[in-house]
Backbone bond lengths (Angstrom), bond angles and torsions (degrees), N, CA, C in turn:
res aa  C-N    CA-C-N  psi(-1)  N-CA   C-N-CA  omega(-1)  CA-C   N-CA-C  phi
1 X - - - 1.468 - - 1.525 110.88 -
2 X 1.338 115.92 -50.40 1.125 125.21 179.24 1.846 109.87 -64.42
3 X 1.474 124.28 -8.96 1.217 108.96 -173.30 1.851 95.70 -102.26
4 X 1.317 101.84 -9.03 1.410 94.19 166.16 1.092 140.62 -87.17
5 X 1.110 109.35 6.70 1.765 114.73 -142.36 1.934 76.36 -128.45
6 X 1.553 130.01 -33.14 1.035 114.55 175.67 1.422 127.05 -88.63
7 X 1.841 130.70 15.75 1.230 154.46 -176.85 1.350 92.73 -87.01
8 X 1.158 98.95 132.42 1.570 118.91 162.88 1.495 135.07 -48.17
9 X 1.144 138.85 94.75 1.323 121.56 -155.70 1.631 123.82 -54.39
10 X 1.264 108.00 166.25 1.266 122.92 -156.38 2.041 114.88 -64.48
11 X 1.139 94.78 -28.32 1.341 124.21 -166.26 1.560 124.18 -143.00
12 X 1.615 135.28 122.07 1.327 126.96 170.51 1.198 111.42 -100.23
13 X 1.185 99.21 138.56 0.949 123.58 175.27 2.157 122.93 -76.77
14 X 1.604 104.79 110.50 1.560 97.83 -165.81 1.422 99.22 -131.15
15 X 1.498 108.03 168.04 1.614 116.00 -139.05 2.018 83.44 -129.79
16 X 1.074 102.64 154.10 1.841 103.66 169.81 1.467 103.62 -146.00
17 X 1.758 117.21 121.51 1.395 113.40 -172.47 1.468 92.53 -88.94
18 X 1.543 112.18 139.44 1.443 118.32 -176.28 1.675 90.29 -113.51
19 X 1.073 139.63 -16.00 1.733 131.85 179.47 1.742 102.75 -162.90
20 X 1.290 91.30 144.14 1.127 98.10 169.01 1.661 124.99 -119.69
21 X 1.267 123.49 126.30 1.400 125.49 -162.79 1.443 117.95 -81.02
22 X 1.493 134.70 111.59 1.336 138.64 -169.32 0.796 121.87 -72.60
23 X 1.593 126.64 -33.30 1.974 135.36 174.12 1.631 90.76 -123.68
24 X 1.650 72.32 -140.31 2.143 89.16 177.43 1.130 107.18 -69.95
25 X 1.601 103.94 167.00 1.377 141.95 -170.69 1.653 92.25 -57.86
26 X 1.786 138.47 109.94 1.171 128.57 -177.45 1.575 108.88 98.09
27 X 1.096 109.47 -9.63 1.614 116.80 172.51 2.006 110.70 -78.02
28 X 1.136 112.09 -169.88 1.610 122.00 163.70 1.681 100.56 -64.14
29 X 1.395 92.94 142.80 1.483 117.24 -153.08 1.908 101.64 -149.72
30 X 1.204 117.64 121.58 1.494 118.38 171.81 1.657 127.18 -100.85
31 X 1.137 144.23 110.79 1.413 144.46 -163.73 1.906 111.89 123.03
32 X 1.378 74.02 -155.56 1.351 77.04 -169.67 1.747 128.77 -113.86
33 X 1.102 112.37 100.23 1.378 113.82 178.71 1.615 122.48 -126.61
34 X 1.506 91.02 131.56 1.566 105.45 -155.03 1.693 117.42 66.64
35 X 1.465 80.42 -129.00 1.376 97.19 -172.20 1.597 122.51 -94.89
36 X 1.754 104.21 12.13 1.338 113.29 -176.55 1.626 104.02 -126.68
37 X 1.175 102.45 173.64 1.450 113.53 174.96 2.142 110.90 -131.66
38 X 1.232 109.35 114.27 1.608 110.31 -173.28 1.994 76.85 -91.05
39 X 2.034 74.44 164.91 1.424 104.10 -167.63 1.470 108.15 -178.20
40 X 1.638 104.76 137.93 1.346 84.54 176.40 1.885 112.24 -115.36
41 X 1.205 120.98 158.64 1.685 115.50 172.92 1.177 106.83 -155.06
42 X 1.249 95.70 138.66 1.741 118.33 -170.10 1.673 100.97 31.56
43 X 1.295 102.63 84.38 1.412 131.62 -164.85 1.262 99.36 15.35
44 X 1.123 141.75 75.70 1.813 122.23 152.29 1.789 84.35 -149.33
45 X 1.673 82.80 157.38 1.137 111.62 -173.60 1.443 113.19 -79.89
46 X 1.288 129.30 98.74 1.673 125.22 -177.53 1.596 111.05 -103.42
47 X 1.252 120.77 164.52 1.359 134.46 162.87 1.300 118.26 -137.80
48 X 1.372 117.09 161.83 1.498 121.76 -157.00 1.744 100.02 -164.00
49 X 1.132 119.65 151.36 1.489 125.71 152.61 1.133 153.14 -14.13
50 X 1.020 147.38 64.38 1.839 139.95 -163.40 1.807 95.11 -45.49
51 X 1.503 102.08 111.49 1.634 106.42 159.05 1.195 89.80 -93.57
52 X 1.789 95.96 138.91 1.125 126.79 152.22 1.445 118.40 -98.72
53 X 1.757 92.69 132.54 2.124 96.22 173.65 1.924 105.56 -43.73
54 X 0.862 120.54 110.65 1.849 124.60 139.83 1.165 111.51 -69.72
55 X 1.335 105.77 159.19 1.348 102.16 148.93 1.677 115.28 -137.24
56 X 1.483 92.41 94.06 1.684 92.25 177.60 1.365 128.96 -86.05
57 X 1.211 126.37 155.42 1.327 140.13 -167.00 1.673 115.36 -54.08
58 X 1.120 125.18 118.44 1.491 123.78 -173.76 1.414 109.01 -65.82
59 X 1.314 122.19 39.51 2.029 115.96 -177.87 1.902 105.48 -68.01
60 X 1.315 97.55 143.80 1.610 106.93 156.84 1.163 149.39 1.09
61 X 1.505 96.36 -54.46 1.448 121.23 156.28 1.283 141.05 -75.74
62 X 1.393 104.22 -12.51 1.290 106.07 -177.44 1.215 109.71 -123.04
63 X 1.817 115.62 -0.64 1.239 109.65 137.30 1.665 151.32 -68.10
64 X 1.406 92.35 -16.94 1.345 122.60 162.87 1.397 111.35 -69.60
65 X 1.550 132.30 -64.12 1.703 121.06 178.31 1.149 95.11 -71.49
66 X 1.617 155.10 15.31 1.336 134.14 143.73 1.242 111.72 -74.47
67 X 1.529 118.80 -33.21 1.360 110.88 -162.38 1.904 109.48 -70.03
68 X 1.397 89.95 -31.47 1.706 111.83 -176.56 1.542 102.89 -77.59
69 X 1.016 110.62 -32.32 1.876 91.81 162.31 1.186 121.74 -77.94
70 X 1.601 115.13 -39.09 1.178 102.11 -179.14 1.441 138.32 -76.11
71 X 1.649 103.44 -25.39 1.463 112.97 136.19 1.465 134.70 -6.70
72 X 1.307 98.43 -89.28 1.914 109.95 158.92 1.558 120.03 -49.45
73 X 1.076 121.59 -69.91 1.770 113.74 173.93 1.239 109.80 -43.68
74 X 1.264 129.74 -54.38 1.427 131.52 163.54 1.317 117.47 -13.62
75 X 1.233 120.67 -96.19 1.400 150.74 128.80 1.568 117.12 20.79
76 X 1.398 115.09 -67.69 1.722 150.51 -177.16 1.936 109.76 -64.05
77 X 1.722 94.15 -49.92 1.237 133.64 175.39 1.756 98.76 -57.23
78 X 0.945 110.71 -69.97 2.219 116.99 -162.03 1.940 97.15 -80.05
79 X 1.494 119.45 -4.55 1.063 110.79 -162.59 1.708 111.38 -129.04
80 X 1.514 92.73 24.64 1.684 101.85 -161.63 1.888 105.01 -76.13
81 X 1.547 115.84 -13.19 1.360 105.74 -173.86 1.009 92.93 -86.31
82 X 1.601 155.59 -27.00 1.064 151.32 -164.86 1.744 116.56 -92.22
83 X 1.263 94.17 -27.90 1.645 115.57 169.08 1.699 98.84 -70.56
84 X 1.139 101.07 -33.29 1.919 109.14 -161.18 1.736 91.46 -60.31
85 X 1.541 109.03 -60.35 1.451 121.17 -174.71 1.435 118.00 -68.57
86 X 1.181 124.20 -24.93 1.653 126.92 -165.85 1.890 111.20 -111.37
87 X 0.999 96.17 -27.28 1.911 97.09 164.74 0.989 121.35 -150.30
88 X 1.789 117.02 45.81 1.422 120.52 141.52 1.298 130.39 -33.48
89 X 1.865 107.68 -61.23 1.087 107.07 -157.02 1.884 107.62 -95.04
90 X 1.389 108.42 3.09 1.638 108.91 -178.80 1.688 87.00 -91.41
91 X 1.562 120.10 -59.58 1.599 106.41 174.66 1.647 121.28 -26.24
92 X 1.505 118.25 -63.23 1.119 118.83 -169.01 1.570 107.98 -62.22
93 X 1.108 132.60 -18.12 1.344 139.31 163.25 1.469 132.89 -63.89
94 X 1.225 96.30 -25.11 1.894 111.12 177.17 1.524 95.76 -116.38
95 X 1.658 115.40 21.00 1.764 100.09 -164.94 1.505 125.38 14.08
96 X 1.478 106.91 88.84 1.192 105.65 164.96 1.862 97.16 -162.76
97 X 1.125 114.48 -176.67 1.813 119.14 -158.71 2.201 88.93 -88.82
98 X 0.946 109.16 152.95 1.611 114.34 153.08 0.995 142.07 -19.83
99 X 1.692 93.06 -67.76 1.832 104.37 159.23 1.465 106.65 -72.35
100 X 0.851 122.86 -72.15 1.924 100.89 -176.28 1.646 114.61 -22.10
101 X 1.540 112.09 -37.73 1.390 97.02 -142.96 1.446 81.48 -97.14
102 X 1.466 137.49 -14.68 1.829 132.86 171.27 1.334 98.20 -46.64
103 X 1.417 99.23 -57.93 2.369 107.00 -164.95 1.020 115.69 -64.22
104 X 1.403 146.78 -28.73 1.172 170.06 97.72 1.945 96.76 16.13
105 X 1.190 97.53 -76.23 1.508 106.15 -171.99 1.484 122.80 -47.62
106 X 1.715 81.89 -51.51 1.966 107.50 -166.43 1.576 129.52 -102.92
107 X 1.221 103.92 -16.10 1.263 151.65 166.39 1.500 103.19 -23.24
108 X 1.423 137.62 -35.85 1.382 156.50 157.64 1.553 107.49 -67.66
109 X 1.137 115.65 -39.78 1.852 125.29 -175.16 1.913 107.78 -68.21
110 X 1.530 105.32 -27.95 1.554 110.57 -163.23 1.355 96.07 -76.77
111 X 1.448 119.77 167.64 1.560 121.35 -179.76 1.581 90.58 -81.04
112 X 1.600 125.77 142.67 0.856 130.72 177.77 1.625 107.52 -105.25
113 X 1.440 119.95 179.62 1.619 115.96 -140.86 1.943 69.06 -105.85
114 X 1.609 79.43 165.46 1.481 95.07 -170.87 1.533 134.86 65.05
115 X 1.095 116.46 10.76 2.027 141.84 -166.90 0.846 107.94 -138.78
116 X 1.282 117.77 134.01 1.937 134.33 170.55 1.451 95.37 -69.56
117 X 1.584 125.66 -22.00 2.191 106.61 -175.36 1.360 92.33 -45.11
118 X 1.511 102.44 161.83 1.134 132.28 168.02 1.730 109.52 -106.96
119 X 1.125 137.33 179.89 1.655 158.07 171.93 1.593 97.56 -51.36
120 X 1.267 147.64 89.33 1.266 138.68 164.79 1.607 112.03 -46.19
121 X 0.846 150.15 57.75 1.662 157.05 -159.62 1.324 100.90 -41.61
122 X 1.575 108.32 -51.47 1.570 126.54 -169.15 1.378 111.10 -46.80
123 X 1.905 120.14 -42.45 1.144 120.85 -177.08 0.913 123.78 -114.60
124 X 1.739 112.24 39.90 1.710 108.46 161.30 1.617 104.21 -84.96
125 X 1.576 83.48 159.28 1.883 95.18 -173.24 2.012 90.04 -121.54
126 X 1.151 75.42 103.10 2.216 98.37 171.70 1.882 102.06 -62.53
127 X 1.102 100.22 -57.25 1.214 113.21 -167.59 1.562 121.64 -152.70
128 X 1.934 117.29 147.72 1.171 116.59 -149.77 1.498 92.61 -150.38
129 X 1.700 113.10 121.93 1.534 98.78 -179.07 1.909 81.22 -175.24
130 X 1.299 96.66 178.19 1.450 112.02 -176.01 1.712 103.11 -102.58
131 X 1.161 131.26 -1.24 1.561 122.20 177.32 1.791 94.63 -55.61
132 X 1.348 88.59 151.24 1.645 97.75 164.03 1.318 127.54 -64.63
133 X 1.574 134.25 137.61 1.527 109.16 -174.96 1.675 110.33 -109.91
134 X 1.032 113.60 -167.58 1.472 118.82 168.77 1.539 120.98 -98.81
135 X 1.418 134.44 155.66 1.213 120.85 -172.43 1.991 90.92 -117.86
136 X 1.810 98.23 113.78 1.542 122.40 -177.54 1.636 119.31 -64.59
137 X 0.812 124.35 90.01 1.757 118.42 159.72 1.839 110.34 -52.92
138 X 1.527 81.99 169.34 1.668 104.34 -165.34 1.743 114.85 -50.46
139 X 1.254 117.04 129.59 1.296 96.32 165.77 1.296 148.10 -78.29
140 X 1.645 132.15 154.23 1.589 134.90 -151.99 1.413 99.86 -116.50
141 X 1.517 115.54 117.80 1.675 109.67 172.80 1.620 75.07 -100.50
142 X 1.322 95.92 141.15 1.469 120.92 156.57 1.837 116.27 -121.69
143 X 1.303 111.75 175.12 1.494 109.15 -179.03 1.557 110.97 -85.61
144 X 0.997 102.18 155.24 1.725 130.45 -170.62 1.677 119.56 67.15
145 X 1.581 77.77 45.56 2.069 100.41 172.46 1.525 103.07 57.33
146 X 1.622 118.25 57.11 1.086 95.70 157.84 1.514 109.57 -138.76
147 X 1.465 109.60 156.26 1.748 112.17 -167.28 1.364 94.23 -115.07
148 X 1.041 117.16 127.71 2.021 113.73 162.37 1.598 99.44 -130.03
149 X 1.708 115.74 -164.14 1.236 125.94 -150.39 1.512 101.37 -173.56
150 X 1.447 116.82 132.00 0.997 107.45 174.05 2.075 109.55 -98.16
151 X 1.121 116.90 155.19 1.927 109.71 -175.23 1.939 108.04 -128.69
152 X 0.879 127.29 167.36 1.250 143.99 163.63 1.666 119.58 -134.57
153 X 1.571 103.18 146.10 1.518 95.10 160.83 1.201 129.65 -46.62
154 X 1.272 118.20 151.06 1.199 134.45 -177.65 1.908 105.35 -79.16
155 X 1.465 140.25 115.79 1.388 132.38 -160.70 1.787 90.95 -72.30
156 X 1.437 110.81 -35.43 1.677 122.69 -164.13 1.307 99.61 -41.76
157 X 1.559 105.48 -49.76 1.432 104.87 -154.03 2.158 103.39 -106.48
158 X 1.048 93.45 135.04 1.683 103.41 -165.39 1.347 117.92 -106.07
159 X 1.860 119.54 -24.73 1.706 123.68 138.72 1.353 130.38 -103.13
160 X 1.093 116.59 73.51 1.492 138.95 172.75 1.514 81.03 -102.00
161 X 1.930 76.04 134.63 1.700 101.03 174.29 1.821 102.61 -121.99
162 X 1.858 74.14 126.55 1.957 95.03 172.95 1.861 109.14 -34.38
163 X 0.930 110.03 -6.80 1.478 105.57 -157.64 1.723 117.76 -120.76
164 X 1.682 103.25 7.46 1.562 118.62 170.16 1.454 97.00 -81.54
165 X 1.595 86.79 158.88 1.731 99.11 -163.33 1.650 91.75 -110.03
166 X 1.633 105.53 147.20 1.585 115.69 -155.09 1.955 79.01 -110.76
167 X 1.627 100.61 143.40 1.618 87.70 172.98 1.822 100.10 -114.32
168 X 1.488 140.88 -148.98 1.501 147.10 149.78 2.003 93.13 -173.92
169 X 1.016 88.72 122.50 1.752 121.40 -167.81 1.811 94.70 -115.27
170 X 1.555 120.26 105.66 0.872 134.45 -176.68 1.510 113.92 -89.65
171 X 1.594 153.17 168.54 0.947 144.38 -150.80 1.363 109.11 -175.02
172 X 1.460 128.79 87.73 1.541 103.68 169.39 1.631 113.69 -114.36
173 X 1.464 113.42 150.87 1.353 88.45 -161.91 1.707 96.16 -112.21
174 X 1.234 126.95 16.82 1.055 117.09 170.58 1.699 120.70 -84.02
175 X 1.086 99.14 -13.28 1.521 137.75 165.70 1.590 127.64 -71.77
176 X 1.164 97.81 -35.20 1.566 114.95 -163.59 1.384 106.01 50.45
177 X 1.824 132.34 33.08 0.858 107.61 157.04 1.486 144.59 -135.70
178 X 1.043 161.80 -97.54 1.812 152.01 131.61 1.553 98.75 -178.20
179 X 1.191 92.49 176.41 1.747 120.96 -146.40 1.523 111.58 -149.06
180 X 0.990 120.61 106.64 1.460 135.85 -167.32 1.475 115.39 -75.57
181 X 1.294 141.03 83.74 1.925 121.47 -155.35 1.877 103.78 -74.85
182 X 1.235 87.90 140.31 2.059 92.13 171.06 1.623 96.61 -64.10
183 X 1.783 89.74 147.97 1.643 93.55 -169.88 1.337 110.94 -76.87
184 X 1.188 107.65 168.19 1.629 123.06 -179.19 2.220 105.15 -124.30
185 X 1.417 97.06 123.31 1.754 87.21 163.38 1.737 127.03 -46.25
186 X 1.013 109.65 133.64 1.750 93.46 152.50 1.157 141.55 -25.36
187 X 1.432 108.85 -57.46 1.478 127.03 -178.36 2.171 103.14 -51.37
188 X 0.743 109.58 -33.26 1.316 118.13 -173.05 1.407 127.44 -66.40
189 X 2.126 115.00 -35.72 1.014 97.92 140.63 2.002 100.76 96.03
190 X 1.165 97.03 -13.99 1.746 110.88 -165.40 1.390 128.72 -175.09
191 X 1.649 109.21 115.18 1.010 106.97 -172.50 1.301 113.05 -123.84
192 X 1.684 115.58 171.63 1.821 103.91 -175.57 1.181 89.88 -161.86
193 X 1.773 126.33 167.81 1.299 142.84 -160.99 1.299 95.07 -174.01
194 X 1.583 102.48 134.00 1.220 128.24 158.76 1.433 115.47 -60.84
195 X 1.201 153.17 119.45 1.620 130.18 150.90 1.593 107.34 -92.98
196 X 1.746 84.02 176.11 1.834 92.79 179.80 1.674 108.24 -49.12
197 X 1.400 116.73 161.95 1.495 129.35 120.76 1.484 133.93 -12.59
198 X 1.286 100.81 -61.22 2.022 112.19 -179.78 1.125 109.28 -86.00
199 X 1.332 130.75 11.24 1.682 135.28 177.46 1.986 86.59 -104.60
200 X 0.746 136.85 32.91 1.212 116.85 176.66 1.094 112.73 -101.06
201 X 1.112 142.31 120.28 1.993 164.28 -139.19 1.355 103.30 37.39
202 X 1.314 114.06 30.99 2.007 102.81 162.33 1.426 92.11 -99.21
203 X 1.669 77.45 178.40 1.859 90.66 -171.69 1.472 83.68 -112.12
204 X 1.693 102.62 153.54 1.452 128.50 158.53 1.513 116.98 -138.54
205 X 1.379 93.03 165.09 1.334 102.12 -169.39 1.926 93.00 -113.22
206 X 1.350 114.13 141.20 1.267 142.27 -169.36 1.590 121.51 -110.60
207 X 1.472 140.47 114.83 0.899 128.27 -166.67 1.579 96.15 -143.52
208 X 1.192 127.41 167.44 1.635 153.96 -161.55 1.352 131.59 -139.46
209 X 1.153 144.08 120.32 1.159 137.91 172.86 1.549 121.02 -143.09
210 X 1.242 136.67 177.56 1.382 134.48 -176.12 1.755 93.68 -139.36
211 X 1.874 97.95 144.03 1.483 114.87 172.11 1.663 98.33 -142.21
212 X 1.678 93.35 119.22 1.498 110.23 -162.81 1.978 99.38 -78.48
213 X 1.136 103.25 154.90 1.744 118.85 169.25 2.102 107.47 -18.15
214 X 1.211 97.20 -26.03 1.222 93.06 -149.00 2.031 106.24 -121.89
215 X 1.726 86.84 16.47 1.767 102.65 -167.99 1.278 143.72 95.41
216 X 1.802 95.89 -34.51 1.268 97.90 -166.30 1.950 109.40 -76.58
217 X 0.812 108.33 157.59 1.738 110.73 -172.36 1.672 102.47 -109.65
218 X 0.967 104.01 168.94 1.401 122.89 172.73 1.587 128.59 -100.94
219 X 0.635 113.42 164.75 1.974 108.68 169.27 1.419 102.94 -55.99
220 X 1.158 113.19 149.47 1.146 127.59 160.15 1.274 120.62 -89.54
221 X 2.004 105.41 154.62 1.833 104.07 178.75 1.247 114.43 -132.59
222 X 1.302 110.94 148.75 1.784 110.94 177.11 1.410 88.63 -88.06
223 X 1.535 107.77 137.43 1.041 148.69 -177.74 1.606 99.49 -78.58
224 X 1.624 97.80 -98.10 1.178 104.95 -163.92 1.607 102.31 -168.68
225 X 0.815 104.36 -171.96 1.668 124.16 -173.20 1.622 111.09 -124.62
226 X 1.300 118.86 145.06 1.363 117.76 168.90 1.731 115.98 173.44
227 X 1.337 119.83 172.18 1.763 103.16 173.04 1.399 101.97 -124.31
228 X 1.018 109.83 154.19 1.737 135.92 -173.56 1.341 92.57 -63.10
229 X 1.626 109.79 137.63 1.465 145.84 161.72 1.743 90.89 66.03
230 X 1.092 109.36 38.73 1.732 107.09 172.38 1.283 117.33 -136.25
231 X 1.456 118.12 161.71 1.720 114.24 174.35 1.370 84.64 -149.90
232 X 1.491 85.06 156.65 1.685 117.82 -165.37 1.282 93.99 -91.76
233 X 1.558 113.68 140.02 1.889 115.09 156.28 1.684 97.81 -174.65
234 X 1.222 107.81 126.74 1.039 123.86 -149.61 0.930 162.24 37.69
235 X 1.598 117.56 48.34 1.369 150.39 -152.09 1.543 115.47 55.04
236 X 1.469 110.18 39.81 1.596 112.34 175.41 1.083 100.50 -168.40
237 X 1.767 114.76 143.37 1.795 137.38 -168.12 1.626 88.22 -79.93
238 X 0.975 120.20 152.35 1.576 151.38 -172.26 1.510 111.58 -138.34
239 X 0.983 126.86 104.91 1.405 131.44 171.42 1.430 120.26 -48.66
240 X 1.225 127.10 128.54 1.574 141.14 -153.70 1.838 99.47 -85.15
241 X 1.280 106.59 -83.98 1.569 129.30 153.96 1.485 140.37 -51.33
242 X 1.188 101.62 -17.50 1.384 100.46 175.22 1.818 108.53 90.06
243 X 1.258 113.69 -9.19 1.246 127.73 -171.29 1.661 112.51 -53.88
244 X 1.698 100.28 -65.06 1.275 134.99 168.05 1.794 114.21 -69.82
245 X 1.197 122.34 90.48 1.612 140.71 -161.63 1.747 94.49 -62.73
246 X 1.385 121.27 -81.47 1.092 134.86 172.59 0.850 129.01 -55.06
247 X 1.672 104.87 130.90 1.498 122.21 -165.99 1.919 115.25 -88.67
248 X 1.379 122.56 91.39 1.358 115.34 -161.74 1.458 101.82 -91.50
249 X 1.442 96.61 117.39 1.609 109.20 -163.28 1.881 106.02 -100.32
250 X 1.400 136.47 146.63 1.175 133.65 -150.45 1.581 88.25 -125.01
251 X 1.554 149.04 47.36 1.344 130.82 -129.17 1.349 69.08 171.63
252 X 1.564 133.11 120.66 1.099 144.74 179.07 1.858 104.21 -94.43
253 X 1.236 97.20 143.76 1.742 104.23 -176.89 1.317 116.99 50.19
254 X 1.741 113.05 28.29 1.631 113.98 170.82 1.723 115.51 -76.30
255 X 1.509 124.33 130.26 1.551 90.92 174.29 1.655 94.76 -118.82
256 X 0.489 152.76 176.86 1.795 168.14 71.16 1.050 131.68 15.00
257 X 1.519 149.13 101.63 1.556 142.24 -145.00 1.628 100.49 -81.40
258 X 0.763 136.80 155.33 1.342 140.65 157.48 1.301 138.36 -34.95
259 X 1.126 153.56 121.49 1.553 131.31 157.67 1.188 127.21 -0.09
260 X 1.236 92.66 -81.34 1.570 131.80 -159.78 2.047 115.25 -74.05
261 X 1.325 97.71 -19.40 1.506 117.79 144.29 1.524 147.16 -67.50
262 X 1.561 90.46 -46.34 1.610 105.50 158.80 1.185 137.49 -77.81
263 X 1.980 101.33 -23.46 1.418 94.68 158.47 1.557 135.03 -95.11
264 X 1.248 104.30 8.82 1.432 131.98 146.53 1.555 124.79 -24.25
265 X 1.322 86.63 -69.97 1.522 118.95 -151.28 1.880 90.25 -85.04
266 X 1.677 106.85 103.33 1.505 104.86 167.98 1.715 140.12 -114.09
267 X 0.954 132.47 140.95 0.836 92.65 -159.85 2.171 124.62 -86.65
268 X 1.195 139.24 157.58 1.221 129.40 -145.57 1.733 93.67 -132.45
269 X 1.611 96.28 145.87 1.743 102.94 -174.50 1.605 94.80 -82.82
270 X 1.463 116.69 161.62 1.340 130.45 160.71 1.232 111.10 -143.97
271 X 1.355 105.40 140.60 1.596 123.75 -137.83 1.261 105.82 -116.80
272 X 1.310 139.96 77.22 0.957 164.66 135.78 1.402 124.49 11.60
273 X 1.508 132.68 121.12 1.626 133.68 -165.02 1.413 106.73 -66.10
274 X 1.576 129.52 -39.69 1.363 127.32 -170.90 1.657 105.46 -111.67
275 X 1.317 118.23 -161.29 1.205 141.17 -171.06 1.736 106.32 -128.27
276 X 1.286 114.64 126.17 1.251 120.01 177.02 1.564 111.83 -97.13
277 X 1.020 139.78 115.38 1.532 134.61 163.94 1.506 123.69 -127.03
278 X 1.279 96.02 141.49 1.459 117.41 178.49 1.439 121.82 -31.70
279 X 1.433 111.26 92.24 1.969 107.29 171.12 1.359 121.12 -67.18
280 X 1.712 105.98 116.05 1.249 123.12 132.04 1.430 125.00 13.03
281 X 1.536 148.32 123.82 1.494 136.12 168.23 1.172 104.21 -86.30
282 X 1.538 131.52 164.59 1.364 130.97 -161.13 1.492 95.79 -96.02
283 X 1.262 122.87 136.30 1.726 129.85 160.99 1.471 101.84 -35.48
């Protein structure tokens, strides 16, 4: 009896916490119970839905509104410090996170499933606020991947302080990714950013905004369009550095003469019946 009673039982017995309770019994609660899930963000107590795994059918279509969501989260996702600064304070107003409240916003701008549109770039809104903004000049790729911009006051606005911070939120989408620039004062008038290495002859899209002394931000602006270590002149990017080999021309059926043609081609004296000489000024 005694050698049984000191054997290990057959089976243990184990416990799984599915929520954990934050106050009283009926108070904010974290995990999962039932058919909900507690959670907390930016301290308050929220609840939401238990998703359950499906498993729906991979058709056409619904690879298409995947592609269009994932698009946007994408997007929402590489651009959250700039989202952090430019619709903080409209998010906290509709309670909901940044990225929710971009897709929400822009959500009409993304190529939608079933449509040849493409991403309107031009009319995403980064950021939305009443600070005063700056009015952006053209953008400058210069060599060793960097884009800057020159800005001016805005005439609209008449207390703008020298001392709001100017942002430029870079974007490439061949990349899926963007680039947040360290701020620059007003007073300054000029801003610039390094980008990556692997952005070199892609195109990005460039955008701007202002966050006054006191947080609040301004609307945001599309800048402009352009590709790293290149400048535009005559409807085709030109490599800055030499980095970028190929010449990506925007000019359908343009070709380029050869080398070995141009140095061909010399140029030859022609020898003329008279003598030209230098006139005399009149007394």
């Amino acid at each position: 009896m005694d050698n049984i009673i000191s054997q290990p039982p057959l089976y243990r017995k184990t416990t799984k916490t599915m929520a954990k309770i934050y106050q009283d019994l009926g108070g904010a609660f974290g995990g999962h119970v039932g058919p909900v899930v507690g959670y907390m963000w930016k301290q308050r107590a929220c609840l939401r839905a238990y998703r359950q795994h499906i498993n729906y059918p991979n058709t056409e279509s619904q690879q298409q509104q995947r592609s269009w969501f994932v698009g946007m989260v994408r997007f929402a996702s590489q651009a959250k410090e700039a989202l952090r600064l430019g619709l903080r304070q409209k998010a906290d107003q509709a309670s909901m996170t940044e990225g929710n409240y971009f897709i929400m916003r822009n959500k009409q701008h993304f190529g939608k499933p079933g449509s040849k549109g493409e991403t309107v770039y031009s009319r995403l809104q980064i950021a939305e606020g009443a600070a005063a903004n700056v009015v952006f000049g053209n953008l400058q790729f210069e060599s060793g991947e960097v884009v800057s911009v020159d800005f001016e006051k805005n005439t609209m606005f008449s207390r703008a302080s020298n001392d709001d911070s100017v942002y430029l939120y870079a974007y490439c989408p061949a990349q899926s990714e963007g680039m947040l620039s360290a701020p620059t004062e007003r007073r300054n008038k000029h801003l610039s950013v390094k980008l990556p290495e692997t952005w070199i002859g892609l195109e990005i899209h460039v955008y701007g905004f202002v966050v006054d002394r006191n947080g609040r931000p301004s609307d945001s602006t599309y800048i402009g369009i352009g590709r790293v270590n290149c400048y535009e002149e005559r409807g085709r990017y030109i490599p800055i550095d030499g980095k970028w080999n190929d010449f990506v021309t925007l000019v359908n059926d343009e070709q380029t003469m050869p080398q070995h043609e141009e140095s061909s081609q010399k140029a030859t004296a022609v020898e003329l019946p008279f003598t030209i000489s230098k006139a005399s000024p009149p007394e």
